[in-house]
N, C-alpha and C positions, 0 to 999 in steps of 0.2 A: 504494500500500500504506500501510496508518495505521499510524503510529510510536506505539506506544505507552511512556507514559513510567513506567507503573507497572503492577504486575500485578493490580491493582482494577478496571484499566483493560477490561484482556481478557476479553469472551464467555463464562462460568460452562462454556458446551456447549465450549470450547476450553482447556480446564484438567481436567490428570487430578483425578481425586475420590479425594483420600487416606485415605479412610471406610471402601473396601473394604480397606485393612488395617486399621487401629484407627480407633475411630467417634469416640475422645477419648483425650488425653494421659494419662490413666488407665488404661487398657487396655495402653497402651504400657509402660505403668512395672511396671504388673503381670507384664506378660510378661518383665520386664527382670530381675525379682524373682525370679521363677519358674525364668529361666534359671540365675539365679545357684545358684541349689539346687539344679535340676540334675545343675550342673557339681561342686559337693561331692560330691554323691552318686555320682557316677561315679568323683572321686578315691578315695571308698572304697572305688573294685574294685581299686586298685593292688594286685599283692599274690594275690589273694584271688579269681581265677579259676580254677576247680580242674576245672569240665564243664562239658559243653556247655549246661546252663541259666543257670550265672551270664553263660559269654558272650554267651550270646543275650539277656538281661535287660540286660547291658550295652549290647551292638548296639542295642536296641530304644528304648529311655532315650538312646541315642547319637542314635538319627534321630530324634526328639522335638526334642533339645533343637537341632537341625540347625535344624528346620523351624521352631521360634521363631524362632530367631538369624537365620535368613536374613529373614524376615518382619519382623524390631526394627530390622536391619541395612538394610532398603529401606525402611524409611519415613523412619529416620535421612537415609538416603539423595538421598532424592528430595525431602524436604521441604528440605536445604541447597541444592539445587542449583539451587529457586525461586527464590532468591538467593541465590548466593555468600557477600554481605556481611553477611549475619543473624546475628547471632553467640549467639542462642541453638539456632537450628538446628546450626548448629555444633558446638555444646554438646554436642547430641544424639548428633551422628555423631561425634564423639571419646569418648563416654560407650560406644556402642556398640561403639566399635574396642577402648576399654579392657577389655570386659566378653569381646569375641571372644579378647584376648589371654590371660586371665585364664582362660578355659574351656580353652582350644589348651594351657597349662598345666597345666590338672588332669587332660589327657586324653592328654600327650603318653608316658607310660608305655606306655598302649597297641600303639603298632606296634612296637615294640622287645621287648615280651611276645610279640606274635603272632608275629613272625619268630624268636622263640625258640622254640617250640616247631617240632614235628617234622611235617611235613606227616602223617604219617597219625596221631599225636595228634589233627591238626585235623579231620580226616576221622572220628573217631572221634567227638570231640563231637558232629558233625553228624549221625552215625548214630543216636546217643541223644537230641538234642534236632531233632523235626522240624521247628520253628520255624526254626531256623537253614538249612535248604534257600533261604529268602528271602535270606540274604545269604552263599550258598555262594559264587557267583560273584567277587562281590566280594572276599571273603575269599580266594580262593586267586590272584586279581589279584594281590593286596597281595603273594605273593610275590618274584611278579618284581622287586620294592622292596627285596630283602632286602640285597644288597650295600651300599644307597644309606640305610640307615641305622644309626643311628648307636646307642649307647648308651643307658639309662633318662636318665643323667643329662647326659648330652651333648645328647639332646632337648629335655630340661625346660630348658635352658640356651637352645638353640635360641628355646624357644616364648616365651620372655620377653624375646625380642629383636625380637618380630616389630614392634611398635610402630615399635622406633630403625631396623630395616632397613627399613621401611615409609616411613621420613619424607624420603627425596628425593622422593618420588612424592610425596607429600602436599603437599610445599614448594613442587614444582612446578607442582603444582595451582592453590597458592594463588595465585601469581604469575601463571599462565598467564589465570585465571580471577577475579580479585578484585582484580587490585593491578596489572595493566597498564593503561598508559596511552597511546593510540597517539597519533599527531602528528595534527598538524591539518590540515583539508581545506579547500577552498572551493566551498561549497552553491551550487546554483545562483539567489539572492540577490546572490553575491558577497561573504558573511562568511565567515571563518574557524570554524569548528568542527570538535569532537574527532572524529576517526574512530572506529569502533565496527566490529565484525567483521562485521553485519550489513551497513554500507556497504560496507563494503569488497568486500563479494561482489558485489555490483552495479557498485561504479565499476570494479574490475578487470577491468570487463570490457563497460565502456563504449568505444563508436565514439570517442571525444573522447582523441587519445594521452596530451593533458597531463592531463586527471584520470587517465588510468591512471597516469602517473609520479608524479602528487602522491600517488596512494591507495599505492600503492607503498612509496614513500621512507616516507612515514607511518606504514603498517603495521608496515616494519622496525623503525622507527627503536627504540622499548622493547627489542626483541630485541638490539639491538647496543649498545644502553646498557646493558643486564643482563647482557650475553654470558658476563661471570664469576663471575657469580652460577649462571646456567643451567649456565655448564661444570661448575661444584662440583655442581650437582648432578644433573648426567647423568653425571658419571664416579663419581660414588658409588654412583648406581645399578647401575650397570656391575659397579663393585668389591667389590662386594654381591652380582650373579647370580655372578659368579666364583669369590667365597670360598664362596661355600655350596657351587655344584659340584664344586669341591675338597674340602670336608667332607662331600659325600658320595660323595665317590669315582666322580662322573663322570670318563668321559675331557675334555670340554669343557661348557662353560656352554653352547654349542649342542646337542650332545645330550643334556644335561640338558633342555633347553628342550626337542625332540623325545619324549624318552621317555614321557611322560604319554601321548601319543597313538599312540605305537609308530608313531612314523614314523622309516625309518631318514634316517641324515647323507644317504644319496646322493640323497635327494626333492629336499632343501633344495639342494645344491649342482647338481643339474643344473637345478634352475628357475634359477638363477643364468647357469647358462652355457649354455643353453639359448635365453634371452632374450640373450645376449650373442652368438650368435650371428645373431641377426635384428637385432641394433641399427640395421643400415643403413634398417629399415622405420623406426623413430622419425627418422632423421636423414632422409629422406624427405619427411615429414611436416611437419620441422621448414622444408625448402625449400620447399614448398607453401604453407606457412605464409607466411613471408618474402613469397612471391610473389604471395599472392591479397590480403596485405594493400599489396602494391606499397610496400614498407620497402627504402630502404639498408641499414639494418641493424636487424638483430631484436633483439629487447631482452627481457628477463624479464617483465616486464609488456607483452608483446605476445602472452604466451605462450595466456592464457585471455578474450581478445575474440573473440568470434565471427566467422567468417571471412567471414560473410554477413550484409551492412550492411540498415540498416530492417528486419531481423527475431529482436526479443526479445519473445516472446510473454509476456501478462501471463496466470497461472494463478490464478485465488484457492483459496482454498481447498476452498471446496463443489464447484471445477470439477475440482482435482487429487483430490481422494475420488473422483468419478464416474468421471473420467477412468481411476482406477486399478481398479476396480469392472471397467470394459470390458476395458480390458490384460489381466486376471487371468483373465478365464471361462473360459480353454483348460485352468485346473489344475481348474474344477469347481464346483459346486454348494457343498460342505462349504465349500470354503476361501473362497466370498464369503461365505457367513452367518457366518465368524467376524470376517471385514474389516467386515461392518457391524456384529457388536456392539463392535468396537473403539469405533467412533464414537458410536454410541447407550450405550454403558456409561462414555463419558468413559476411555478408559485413557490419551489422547492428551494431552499438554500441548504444543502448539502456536505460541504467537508469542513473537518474542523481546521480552524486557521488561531494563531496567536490572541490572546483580548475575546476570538468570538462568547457569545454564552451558551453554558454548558447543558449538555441535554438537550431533547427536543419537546417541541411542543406545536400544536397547530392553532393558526388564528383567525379566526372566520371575521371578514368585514363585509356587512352586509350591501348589498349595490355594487361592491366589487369582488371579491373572491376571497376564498383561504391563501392564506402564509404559512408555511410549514417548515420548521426549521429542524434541522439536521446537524448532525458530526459522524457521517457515515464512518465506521471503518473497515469496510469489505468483509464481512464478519457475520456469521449468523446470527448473534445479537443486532447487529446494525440492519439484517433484512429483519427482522421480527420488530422493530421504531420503525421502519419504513411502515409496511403495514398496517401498524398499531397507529401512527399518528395521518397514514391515509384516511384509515376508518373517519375519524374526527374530520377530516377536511370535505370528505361526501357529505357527511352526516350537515357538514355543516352546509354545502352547497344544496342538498337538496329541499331543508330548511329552508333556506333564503326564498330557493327557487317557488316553495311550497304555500309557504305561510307569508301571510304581511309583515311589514317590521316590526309589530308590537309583539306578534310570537314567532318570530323565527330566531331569535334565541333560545338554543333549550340549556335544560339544567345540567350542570357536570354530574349530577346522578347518574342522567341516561346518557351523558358524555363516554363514558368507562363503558357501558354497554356497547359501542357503537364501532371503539377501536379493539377491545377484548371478542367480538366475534370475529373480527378479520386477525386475527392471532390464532385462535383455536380452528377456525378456515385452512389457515398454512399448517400448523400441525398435522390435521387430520393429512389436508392433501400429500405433504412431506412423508409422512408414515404410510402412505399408502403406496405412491411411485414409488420410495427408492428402493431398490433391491441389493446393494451393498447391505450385507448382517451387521458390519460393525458402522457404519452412518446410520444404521437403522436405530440400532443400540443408542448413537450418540442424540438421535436425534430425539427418542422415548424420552434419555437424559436429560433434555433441551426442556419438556412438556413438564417433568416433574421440577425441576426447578425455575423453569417458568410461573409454573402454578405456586410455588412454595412462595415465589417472590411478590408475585399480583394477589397473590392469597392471603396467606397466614404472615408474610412479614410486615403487610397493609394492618392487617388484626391486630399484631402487636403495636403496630402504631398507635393504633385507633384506640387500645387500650393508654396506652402511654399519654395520647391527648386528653384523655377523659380522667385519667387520675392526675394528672397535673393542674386541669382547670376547678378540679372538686378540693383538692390543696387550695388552691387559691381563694374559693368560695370558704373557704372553713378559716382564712386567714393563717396556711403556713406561710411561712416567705420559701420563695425557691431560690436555687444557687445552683451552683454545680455539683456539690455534694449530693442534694435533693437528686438535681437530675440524675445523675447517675446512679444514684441509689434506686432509683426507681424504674432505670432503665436496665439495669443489669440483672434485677428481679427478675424482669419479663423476659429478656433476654435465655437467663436460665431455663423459666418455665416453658418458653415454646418448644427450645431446641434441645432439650433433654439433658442428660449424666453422660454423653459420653463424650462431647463437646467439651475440652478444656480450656477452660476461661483464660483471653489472655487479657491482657490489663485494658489495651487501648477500645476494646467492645462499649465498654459502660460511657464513653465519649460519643456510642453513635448516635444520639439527638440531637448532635452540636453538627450535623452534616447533612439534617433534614432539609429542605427549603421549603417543604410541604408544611410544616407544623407554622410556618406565620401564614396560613390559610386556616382559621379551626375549623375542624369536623370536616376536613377531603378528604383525607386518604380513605377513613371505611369505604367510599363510593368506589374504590378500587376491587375492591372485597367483593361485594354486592354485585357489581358491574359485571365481575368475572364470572360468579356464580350465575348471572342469567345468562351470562354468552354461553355458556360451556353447553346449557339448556339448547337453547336457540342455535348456537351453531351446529351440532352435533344432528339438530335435526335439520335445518337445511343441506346438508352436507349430504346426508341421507335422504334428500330428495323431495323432501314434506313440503308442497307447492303451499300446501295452505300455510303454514308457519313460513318461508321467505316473504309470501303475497303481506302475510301480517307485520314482516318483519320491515319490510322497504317504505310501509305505511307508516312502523313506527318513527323510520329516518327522516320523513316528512311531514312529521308532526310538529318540529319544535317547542314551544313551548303553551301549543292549544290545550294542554290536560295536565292534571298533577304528573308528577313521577311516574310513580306506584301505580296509577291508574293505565298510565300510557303501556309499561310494562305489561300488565294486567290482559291486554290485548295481544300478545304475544304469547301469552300462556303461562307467564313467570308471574307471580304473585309472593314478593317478599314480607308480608304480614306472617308468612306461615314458612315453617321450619323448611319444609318439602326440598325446595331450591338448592338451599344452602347443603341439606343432607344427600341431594343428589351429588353434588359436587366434589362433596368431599368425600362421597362411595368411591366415584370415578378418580379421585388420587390417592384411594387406595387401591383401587385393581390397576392403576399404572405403576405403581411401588413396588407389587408381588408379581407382574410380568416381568419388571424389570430385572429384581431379584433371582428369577428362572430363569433369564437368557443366563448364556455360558461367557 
């Protein structure tokens, strides 16, 4: 794979083309302009909605200046994230967080007007302005909000905070993503060099035990150097979901975190103990492990080497496109012609380069298309994020295409559903063509630690989030002590006795990026557990479960969660889902264990 050292470096056809939102920085600034005015003009409905035509004029002017701001806010976006270290892109994306604060401001009178009035008030405007039928729905949603907010002026107060409550996430950003610096490695030269996350994915999970400890130890080492820099600001984030759910008269920061999607507490806590219930499959695995690698003792960095020696297949890229092209044909016609104009439209940015940021993710801007960012490394991991972050960019384009702008956003609930069926899609497909026994072996491998990882290591998050936010309701203070103490707890509990603790493990909540989001990760959990459902049966040919399944992708945000799922045939109110799933990783654990 070629290491490139700069992003001049990289393939024009492997670089999203940031044109398709503003063609020049001009464009940009205009619209920045634009917003701003706007958002004055909307402060002057403070006041001074009196029928159903000034509200709908508001609404109207309201989704306008939405669809700017999300479009100013993604190219801010996506152009800092080219590099990190660019500090005029930067520029951008704090100019734009300023501008988002600044509107959130002049507009936060709003829900505290709406929740003042009387529902058949509202119902009345809506009779006299037929325009407003477009945002009925939405509008009597907002009810259900009405407990959870607060005052005109207690808002406005609120919204001009959002910058400072916003900035451990930001902090951590920057740290995570601009300003680490991992320990040194030794290349196969025999120099010493800086490790990079890019390597790191690869040696962790090299045959060779001592590069996996050196990549290891090296990885951690910034993490445990910074440890208390990170605690300050994972527990500010923390201290921040809590005080707001308390100022809005949740009962907890976790069903604060729930309610947006109307899912109740008991989803979230029986995925919990539900999976705590099967742990003995991961401790299982965990001996297998131990076993097939013929280890005295299993070590953390023993955890993600493959268990099947002489086989890391090299993927490039043209090969993991194609590759995913075939995995995919069981959802259809529609959804590969949107997979190849991904590629022929450029929406993909692809290799990793110096500064870029780490990991992938997909970003749907509605009027214009997905962004989907990448750090391939020709790697079967790197085809399995193609994939996984495809799924997200359909999902998102057929939303767009499907629904108006006020629901074509959907929830990252049904987010995780939507990239975890096109993951278990490739699995199945992969285990069925290859006839190589031992990529067969590797690739069984690939499914159960796949699943280990979108699974039970989400679980243990999600546990890890919810006992640190309940510390904080109850007034422990947290620190790094805390953290760790409470992460090496779970840590134990998932992955068994025969897993030898090494020291730098109880530091990994100090290398989440997810936890200054509360309550995501479960949705990884959940997400997986319907795909596994749903994919397995298209896959198997069930016309009527894909017919249900494509309907679901062009749903976005017209039906709760749970509801939308529900029409799929997955119903996570009830255990069923969750225990199908984790049946199915244990009959891939005891074939595995039977291959020779």
């Amino acid at each position: 794979m070629k290491i490139y050292q700069s992003r001049s470096e990289v393939p024009k056809e492997e670089k999203w083309d940031l044109t398709d939102l503003y063609i020049d920085f001009n464009k940009w600034e205009q619209d920045y302009q634009q917003i701003a005015e706007i958002g004055k003009k909307l402060k002057a409905y403070d006041g001074n909605i009196h029928d159903g035509f000034s509200l709908c004029r508001y609404l109207e002017m309201s989704e306008e200046l939405e669809f700017l701001l999300n479009k100013l806010f993604a190219y801010a976006m996506l152009l800092a994230d080219e590099d990190t270290r660019e500090t005029k892109a930067q520029s951008l994306l704090d100019r734009a967080r300023q501008l988002s604060v600044k509107v959130n401001a002049s507009t936060s009178f709003f829900m505290p007007f709406l929740l003042s009035l009387e529902e058949d008030t509202l119902k009345k405007y809506i009779r006299e302005e037929p325009s407003l039928q477009y945002f009925e729905k939405d509008l009597l949603e907002s009810f259900r909000y009405k407990p959870h907010v607060l005052s005109k002026d207690q808002e406005g107060i609120l919204s001009q905070l959002g910058e400072a409550l916003s900035a451990p996430n930001k902090t951590y950003g920057m740290i995570n993503n601009a300003d680490i610096r991992f320990g040194e490695v030794t290349n196969d030269n025999g120099e010493k060099v800086e490790l990079t996350r890019g390597m790191y994915s690869k040696l962790i999970e090299d045959e060779n035990r001592k590069k996996r400890k050196e990549a290891y130890k090296a990885y951690y080492q910034p993490y445990v150097q910074l440890k208390n820099s990170i605690a300050s600001t994972l527990s500010a984030a923390i201290k921040n979901n809590v005080t707001l759910a308390r100022l809005r008269n949740y009962p907890s920061a976790l069903e604060k975190g729930l309610f947006g999607d109307r899912v109740p507490k008991k989803v979230y806590v029986n995925l919990i103990q539900t999976t705590k219930n099967h742990l003995e499959l991961l401790h299982r695995y965990t001996e297998i492990r131990k076993e097939k690698l013929g280890l005295n003792e299993l070590r953390a960095y023993d955890m993600s080497v493959p268990l099947v020696k002489g086989v890391k297949p090299v993927i490039t890229y043209n090969e993991a496109y194609a590759t995913m092209l075939k995995a995919l044909a069981p959802l259809g016609e529609e959804y590969l012609n949107i997979l190849k104009e991904f590629r022929n439209g450029r929406f993909l940015d692809v290799r990793e380069t110096p500064g870029k940021r780490s990991g992938a993710y997909n970003l749907g801007v509605y009027g214009v298309h997905p962004f989907i960012l990448l750090n391939h490394h020709d790697d079967l991991d790197s085809l399995f994020t193609l994939v996984h972050e495809c799924g997200h960019g359909v999902h998102s384009t057929l939303s767009s295409k499907h629904q108006p702008q006020i629901y074509a956003g959907y929830s990252i609930f049904v987010a995780e559903v939507a990239s975890t069926v096109n993951e278990v899609l490739l699995i199945l497909y992969l285990l069925k063509t290859e006839t190589n026994p031992s990529i067969r072996k590797h690739l069984l491998n690939h499914f159960i630690d796949q699943f280990k990882g979108t699974f039970f290591t989400q679980v243990m998050f999600a546990e890890f989030e919810m006992i640190t936010h309940e510390m904080v309701e109850q007034g422990v203070p947290l620190n790094v002590e805390v953290f760790n103490q409470v992460y090496e707890r779970l840590f134990r509990e998932y992955n068994g006795n025969e897993l030898v603790f090494e020291d730098e493990v109880k530091y990994g909540w100090s290398r989440i990026p997810h936890f200054y989001r509360p309550f995501y990760v479960y949705k990884y959990a959940t997400g997986y557990a319907s795909a596994i459902y749903i994919a397995t049966k298209i896959f198997e040919g069930d016309q009527q479960t894909l017919n249900a399944y494509i309907k679901f992708l062009k749903s976005g945000s017209s039906d709760y969660p749970l509801e939308l799922l529900k029409n799929t045939g997955v119903d996570l109110t009830a255990r069923e889902p969750l225990d199908n799933a984790l049946t199915k990783f244990g009959e891939l654990i005891e074939e595995f264990a039977q291959l020779p």
